[in-house]
FIZA-464994 format. One record per residue: residue number from 1; residue in one letter; x, y, z of N, C-alpha, C, O, CB in turn. Coordinates in steps of 0.001 Angstrom, whole numbers. Each point is the difference from the previous one (the first is absolute). Glycine has a CB too. Layout:
% residues N
  num  residu      n_u      n_v      n_w     ca_u     ca_v     ca_w      c_u      c_v      c_w      o_u      o_v      o_w     cb_u     cb_v     cb_w
  NUM       A        X        Y        Z        X        Y        Z        X        Y        Z        X        Y        Z        X        Y        Z
...
% end
This chain:
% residues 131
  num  residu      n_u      n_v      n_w     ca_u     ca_v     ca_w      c_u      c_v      c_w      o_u      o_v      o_w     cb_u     cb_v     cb_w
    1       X   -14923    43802    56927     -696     -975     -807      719      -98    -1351      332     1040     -569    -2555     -557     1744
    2       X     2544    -1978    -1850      878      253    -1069    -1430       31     -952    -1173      -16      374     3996    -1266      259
    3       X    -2128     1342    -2291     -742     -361     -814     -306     -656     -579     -440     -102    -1145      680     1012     1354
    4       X       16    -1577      732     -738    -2091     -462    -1314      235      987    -1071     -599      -87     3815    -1730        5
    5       X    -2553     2875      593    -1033     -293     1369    -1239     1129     -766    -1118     -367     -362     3210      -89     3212
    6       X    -1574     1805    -2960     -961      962     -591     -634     -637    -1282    -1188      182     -265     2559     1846     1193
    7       X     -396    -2912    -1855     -389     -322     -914    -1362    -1282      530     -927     -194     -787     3586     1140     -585
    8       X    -2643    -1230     1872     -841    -1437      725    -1169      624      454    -1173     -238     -288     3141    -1268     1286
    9       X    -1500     2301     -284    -1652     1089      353     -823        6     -994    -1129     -490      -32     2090     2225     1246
   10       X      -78     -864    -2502     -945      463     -863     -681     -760     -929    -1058      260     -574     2203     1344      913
   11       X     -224    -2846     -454     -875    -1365     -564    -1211     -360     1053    -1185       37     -333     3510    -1192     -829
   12       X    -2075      962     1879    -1110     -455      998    -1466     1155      132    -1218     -173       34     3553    -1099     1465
   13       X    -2013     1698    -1482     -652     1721      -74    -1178     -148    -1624    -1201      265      -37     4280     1508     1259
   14       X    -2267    -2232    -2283     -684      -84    -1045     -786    -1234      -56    -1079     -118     -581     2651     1515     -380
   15       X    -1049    -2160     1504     -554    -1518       57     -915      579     1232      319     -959      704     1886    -1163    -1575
   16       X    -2874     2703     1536     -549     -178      629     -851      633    -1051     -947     -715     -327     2068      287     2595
   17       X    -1044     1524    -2858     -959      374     -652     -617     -189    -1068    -1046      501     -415     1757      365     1451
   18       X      279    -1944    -1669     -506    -1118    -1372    -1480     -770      402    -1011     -102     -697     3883     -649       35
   19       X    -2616      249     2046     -699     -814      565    -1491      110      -70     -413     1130      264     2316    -1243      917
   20       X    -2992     -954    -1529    -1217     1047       47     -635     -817      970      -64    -1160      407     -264     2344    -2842
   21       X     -317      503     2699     -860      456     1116    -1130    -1544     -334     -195     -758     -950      532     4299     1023
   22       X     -890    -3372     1445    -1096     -930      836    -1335      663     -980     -661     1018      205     1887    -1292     2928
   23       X    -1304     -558    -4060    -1661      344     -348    -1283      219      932     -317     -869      811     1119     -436    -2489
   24       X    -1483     2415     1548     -984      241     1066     -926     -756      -77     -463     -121    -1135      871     2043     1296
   25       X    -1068    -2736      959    -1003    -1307     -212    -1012      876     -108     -315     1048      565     1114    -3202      765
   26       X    -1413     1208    -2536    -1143     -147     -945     -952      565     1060      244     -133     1199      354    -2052    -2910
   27       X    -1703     2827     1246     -788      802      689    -1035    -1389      621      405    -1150     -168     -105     3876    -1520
   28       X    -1510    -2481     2330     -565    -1315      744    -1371      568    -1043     -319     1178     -157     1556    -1861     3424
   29       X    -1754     -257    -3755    -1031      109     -912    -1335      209     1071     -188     -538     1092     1481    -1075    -3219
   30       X    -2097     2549     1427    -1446      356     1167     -577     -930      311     -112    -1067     -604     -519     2833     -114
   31       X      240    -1471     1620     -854     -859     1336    -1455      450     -583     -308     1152     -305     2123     -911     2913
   32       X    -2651    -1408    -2697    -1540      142     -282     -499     -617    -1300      944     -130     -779     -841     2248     2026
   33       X    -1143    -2501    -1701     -529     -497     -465      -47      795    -1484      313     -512    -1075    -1186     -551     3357
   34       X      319     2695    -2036     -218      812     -486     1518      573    -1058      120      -93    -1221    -2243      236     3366
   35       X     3234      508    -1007     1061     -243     -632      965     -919     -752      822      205     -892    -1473      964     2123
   36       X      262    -2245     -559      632    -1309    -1256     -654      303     -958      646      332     -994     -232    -2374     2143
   37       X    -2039     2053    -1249     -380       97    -1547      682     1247     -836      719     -182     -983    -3063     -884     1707
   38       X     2132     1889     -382      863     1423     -598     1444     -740     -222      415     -305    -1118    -1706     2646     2691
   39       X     1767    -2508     -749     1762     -535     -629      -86    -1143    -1054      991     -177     -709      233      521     3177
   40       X    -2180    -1037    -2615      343    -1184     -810     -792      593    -1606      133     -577    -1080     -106    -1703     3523
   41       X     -657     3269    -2258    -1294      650    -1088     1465      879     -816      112      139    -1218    -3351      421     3074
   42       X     4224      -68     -825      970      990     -780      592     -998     -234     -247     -117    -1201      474     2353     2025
   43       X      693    -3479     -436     1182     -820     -222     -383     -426    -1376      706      239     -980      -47    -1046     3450
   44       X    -1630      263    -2514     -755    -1369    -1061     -626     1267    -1111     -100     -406    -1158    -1035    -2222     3323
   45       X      775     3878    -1970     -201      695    -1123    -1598     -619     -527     -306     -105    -1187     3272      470      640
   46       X    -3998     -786     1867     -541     -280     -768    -1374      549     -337     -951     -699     -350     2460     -816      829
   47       X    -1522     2826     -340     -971      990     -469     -123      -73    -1495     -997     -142     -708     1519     1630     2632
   48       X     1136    -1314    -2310      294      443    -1450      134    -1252     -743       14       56    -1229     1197     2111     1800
   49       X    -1094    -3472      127     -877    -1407     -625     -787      -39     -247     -187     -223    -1196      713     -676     1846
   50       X    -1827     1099      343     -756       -3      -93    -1106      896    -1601     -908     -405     -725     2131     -331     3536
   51       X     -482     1991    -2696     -416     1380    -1087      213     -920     -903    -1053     -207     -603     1796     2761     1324
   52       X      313    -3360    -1193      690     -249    -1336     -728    -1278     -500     -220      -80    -1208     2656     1141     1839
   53       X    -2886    -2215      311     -829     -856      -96    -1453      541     -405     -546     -523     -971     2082     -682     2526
   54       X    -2279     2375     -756    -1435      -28     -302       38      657    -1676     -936     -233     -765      -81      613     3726
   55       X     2355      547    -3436      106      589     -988      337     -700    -1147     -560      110    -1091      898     1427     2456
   56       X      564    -2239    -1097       66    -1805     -504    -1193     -555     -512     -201     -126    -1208     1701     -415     2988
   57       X    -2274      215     -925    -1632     -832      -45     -510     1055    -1169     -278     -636    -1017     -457     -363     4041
   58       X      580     2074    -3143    -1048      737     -499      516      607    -1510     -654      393     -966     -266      163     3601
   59       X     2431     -661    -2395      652       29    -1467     -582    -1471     -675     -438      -17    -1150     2975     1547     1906
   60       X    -2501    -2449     -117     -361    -1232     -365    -1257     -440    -1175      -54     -694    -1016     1035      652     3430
   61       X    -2099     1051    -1458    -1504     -102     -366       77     1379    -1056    -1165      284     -279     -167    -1524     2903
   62       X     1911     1818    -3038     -103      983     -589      518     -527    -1316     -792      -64     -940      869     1691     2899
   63       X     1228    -2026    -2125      706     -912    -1138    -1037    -1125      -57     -343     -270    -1152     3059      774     1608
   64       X    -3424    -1382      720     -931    -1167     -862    -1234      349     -491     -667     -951     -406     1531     -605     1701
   65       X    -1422     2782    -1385     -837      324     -554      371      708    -1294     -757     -114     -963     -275      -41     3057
   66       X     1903      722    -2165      844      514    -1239     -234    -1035     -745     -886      172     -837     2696     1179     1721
   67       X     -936    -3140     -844      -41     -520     -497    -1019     -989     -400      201     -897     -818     1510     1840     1437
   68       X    -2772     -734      -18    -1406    -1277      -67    -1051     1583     -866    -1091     -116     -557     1205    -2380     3932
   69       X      455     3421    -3253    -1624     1013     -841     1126      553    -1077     -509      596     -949    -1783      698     3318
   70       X     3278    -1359    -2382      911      918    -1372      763     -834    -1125       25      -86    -1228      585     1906     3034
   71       X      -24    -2364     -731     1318     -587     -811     -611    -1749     -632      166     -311    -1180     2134     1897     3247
   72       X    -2784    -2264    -1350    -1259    -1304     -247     -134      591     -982      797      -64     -936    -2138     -886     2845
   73       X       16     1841    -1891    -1121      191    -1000      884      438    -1671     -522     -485    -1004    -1546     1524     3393
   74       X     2898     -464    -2516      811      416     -659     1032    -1870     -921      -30     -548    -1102     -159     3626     3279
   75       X      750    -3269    -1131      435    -1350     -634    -1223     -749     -505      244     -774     -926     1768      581     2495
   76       X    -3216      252    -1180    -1748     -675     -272      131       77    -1727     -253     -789     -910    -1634     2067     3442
   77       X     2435      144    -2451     -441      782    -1748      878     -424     -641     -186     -558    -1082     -692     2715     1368
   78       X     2335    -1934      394     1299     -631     -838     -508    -1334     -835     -101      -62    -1226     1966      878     3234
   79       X    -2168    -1888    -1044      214    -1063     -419    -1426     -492     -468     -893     -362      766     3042      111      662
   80       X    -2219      292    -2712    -1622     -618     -325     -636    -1407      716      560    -1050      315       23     2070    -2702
   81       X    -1877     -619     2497     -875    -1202      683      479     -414     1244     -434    -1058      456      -94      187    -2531
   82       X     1539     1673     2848      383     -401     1313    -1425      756      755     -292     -540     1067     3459      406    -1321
   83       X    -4027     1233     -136     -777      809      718      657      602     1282      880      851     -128    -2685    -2175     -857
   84       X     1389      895     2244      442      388     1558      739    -1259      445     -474    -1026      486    -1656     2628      205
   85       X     3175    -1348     -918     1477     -387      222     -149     -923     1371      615    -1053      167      644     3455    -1325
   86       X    -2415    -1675     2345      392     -442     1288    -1173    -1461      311     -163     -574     1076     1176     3524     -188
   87       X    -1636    -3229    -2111     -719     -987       41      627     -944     -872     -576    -1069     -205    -1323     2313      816
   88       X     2693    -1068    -1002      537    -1137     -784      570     -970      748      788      184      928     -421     1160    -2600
   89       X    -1061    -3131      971      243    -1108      529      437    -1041    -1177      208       43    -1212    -1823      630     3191
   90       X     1634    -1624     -936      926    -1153    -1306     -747    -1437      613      125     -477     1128     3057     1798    -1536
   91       X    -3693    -1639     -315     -302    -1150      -90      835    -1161      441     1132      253     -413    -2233      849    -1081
   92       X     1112    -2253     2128      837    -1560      -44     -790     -675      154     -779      190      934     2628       19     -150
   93       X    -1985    -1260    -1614     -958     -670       95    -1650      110      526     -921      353     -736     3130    -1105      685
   94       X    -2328      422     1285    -1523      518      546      234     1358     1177     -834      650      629     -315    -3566     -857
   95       X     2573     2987      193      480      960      539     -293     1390     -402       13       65    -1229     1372    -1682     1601
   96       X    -1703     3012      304      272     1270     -531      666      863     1088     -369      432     1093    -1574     -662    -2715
   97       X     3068      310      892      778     1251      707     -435     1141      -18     -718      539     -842     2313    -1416      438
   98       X    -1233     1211     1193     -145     1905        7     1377      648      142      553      314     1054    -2911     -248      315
   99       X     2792       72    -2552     1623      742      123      100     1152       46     1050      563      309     -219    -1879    -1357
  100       X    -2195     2070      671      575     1721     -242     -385      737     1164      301     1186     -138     -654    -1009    -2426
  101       X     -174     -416     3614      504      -28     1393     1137      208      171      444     1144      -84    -1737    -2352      533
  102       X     2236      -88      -97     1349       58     -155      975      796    -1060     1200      251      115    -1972    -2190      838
  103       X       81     2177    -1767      942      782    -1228       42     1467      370     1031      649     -177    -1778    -2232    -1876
  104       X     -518     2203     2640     -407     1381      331      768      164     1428      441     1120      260    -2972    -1074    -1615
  105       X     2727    -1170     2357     1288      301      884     1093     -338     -263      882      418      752    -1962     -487      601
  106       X     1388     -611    -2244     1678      244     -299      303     1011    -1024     1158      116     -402     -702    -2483      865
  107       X    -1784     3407    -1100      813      623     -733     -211     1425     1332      611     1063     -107     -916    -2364    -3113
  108       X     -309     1107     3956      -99     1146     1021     1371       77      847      698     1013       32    -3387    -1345      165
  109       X     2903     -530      292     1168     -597      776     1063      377     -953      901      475      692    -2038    -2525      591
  110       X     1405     2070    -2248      940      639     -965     -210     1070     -174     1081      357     -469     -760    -1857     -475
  111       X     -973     2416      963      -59     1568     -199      208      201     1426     1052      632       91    -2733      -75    -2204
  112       X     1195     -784     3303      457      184     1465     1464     -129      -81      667     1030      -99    -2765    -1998     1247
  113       X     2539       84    -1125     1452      -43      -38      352     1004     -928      629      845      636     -392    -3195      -85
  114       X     -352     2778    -2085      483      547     -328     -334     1673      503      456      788     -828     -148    -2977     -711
  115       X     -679     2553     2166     -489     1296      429      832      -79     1360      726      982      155    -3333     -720    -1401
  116       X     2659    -1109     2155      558      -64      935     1648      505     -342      528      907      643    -2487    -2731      189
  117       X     2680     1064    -1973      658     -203     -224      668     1827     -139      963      556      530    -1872    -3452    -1223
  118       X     -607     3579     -688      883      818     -476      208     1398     1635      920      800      175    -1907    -1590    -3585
  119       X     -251      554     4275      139      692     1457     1088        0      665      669     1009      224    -2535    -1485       17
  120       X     2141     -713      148     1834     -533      378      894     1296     -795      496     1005      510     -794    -4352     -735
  121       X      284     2811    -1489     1063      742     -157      -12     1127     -224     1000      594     -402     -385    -2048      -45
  122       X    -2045     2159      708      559     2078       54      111      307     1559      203     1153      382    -1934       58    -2721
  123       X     1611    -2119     3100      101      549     1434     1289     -556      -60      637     1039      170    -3011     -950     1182
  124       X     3369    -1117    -1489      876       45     -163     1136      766     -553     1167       33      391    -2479    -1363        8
  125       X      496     2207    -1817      621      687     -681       19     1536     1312      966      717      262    -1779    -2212    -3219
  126       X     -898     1588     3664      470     1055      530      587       34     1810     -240      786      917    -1500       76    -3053
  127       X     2221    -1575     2087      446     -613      680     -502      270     1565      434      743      879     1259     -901    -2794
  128       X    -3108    -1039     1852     -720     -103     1176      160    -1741      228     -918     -566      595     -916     2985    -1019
  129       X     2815    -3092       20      -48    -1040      366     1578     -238      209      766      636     -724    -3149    -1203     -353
  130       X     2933     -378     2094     1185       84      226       56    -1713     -614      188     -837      884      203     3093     1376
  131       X     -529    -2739    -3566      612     -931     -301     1309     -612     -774      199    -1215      -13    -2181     1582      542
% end
């Protein structure tokens, strides 16, 4: 055998082993009603949706009561003759608004976000979030 020929082997030899392997087919997802739910409950993660939503909701009601019995009543005092902030209306013509409704959820909706916000960034800081 010359060594063109040995040499040809051993290329071929490596090229065979560059080559990649036959991926093993994908496993067959469970059979049943029961097991689909389990596979789609782990895929979709949605136990730990679920936790983060009801914990969500209740951070929610916890900050809007913060802000309709603390933080209201407090701006009430700040600002003379406003009294309770969350009854305040405005007149138009034969019209009467009721704005402090709306004022007591957008300033709630702003402390939510901002609390949300500062949560994000120490779980980020400790790094429980992969963003």
């Amino acid at each position: 055998m010359s060594s063109d020929q040995k040499m040809l082997e051993k290329l071929e030899q490596i090229r065979q082993l560059l080559e990649p392997k036959p991926a093993a087919p994908t496993p067959v997802p469970p059979k049943g009603l029961w097991n689909e739910f389990k596979d789609f409950l782990s895929k979709f993660k949605v136990v730990g949706l679920a936790i983060a939503f009801i914990l969500g909701l209740y951070l929610g009601i916890v900050i809007q009561a913060l802000v309709k019995d603390i933080i209201l009543p407090v701006i009430g005092l700040a600002l003379p003759g406003m009294g309770d902030l969350a009854t305040l209306s405005v007149a138009v013509g034969s019209q009467k608004f009721g704005i402090g409704d709306f004022l007591a959820a957008v300033l709630t909706f702003i402390i939510v976000a901002f609390v949300v916000f500062i949560l994000v960034k120490v779980a980020k800081k400790m790094h429980m979030l992969d963003m």
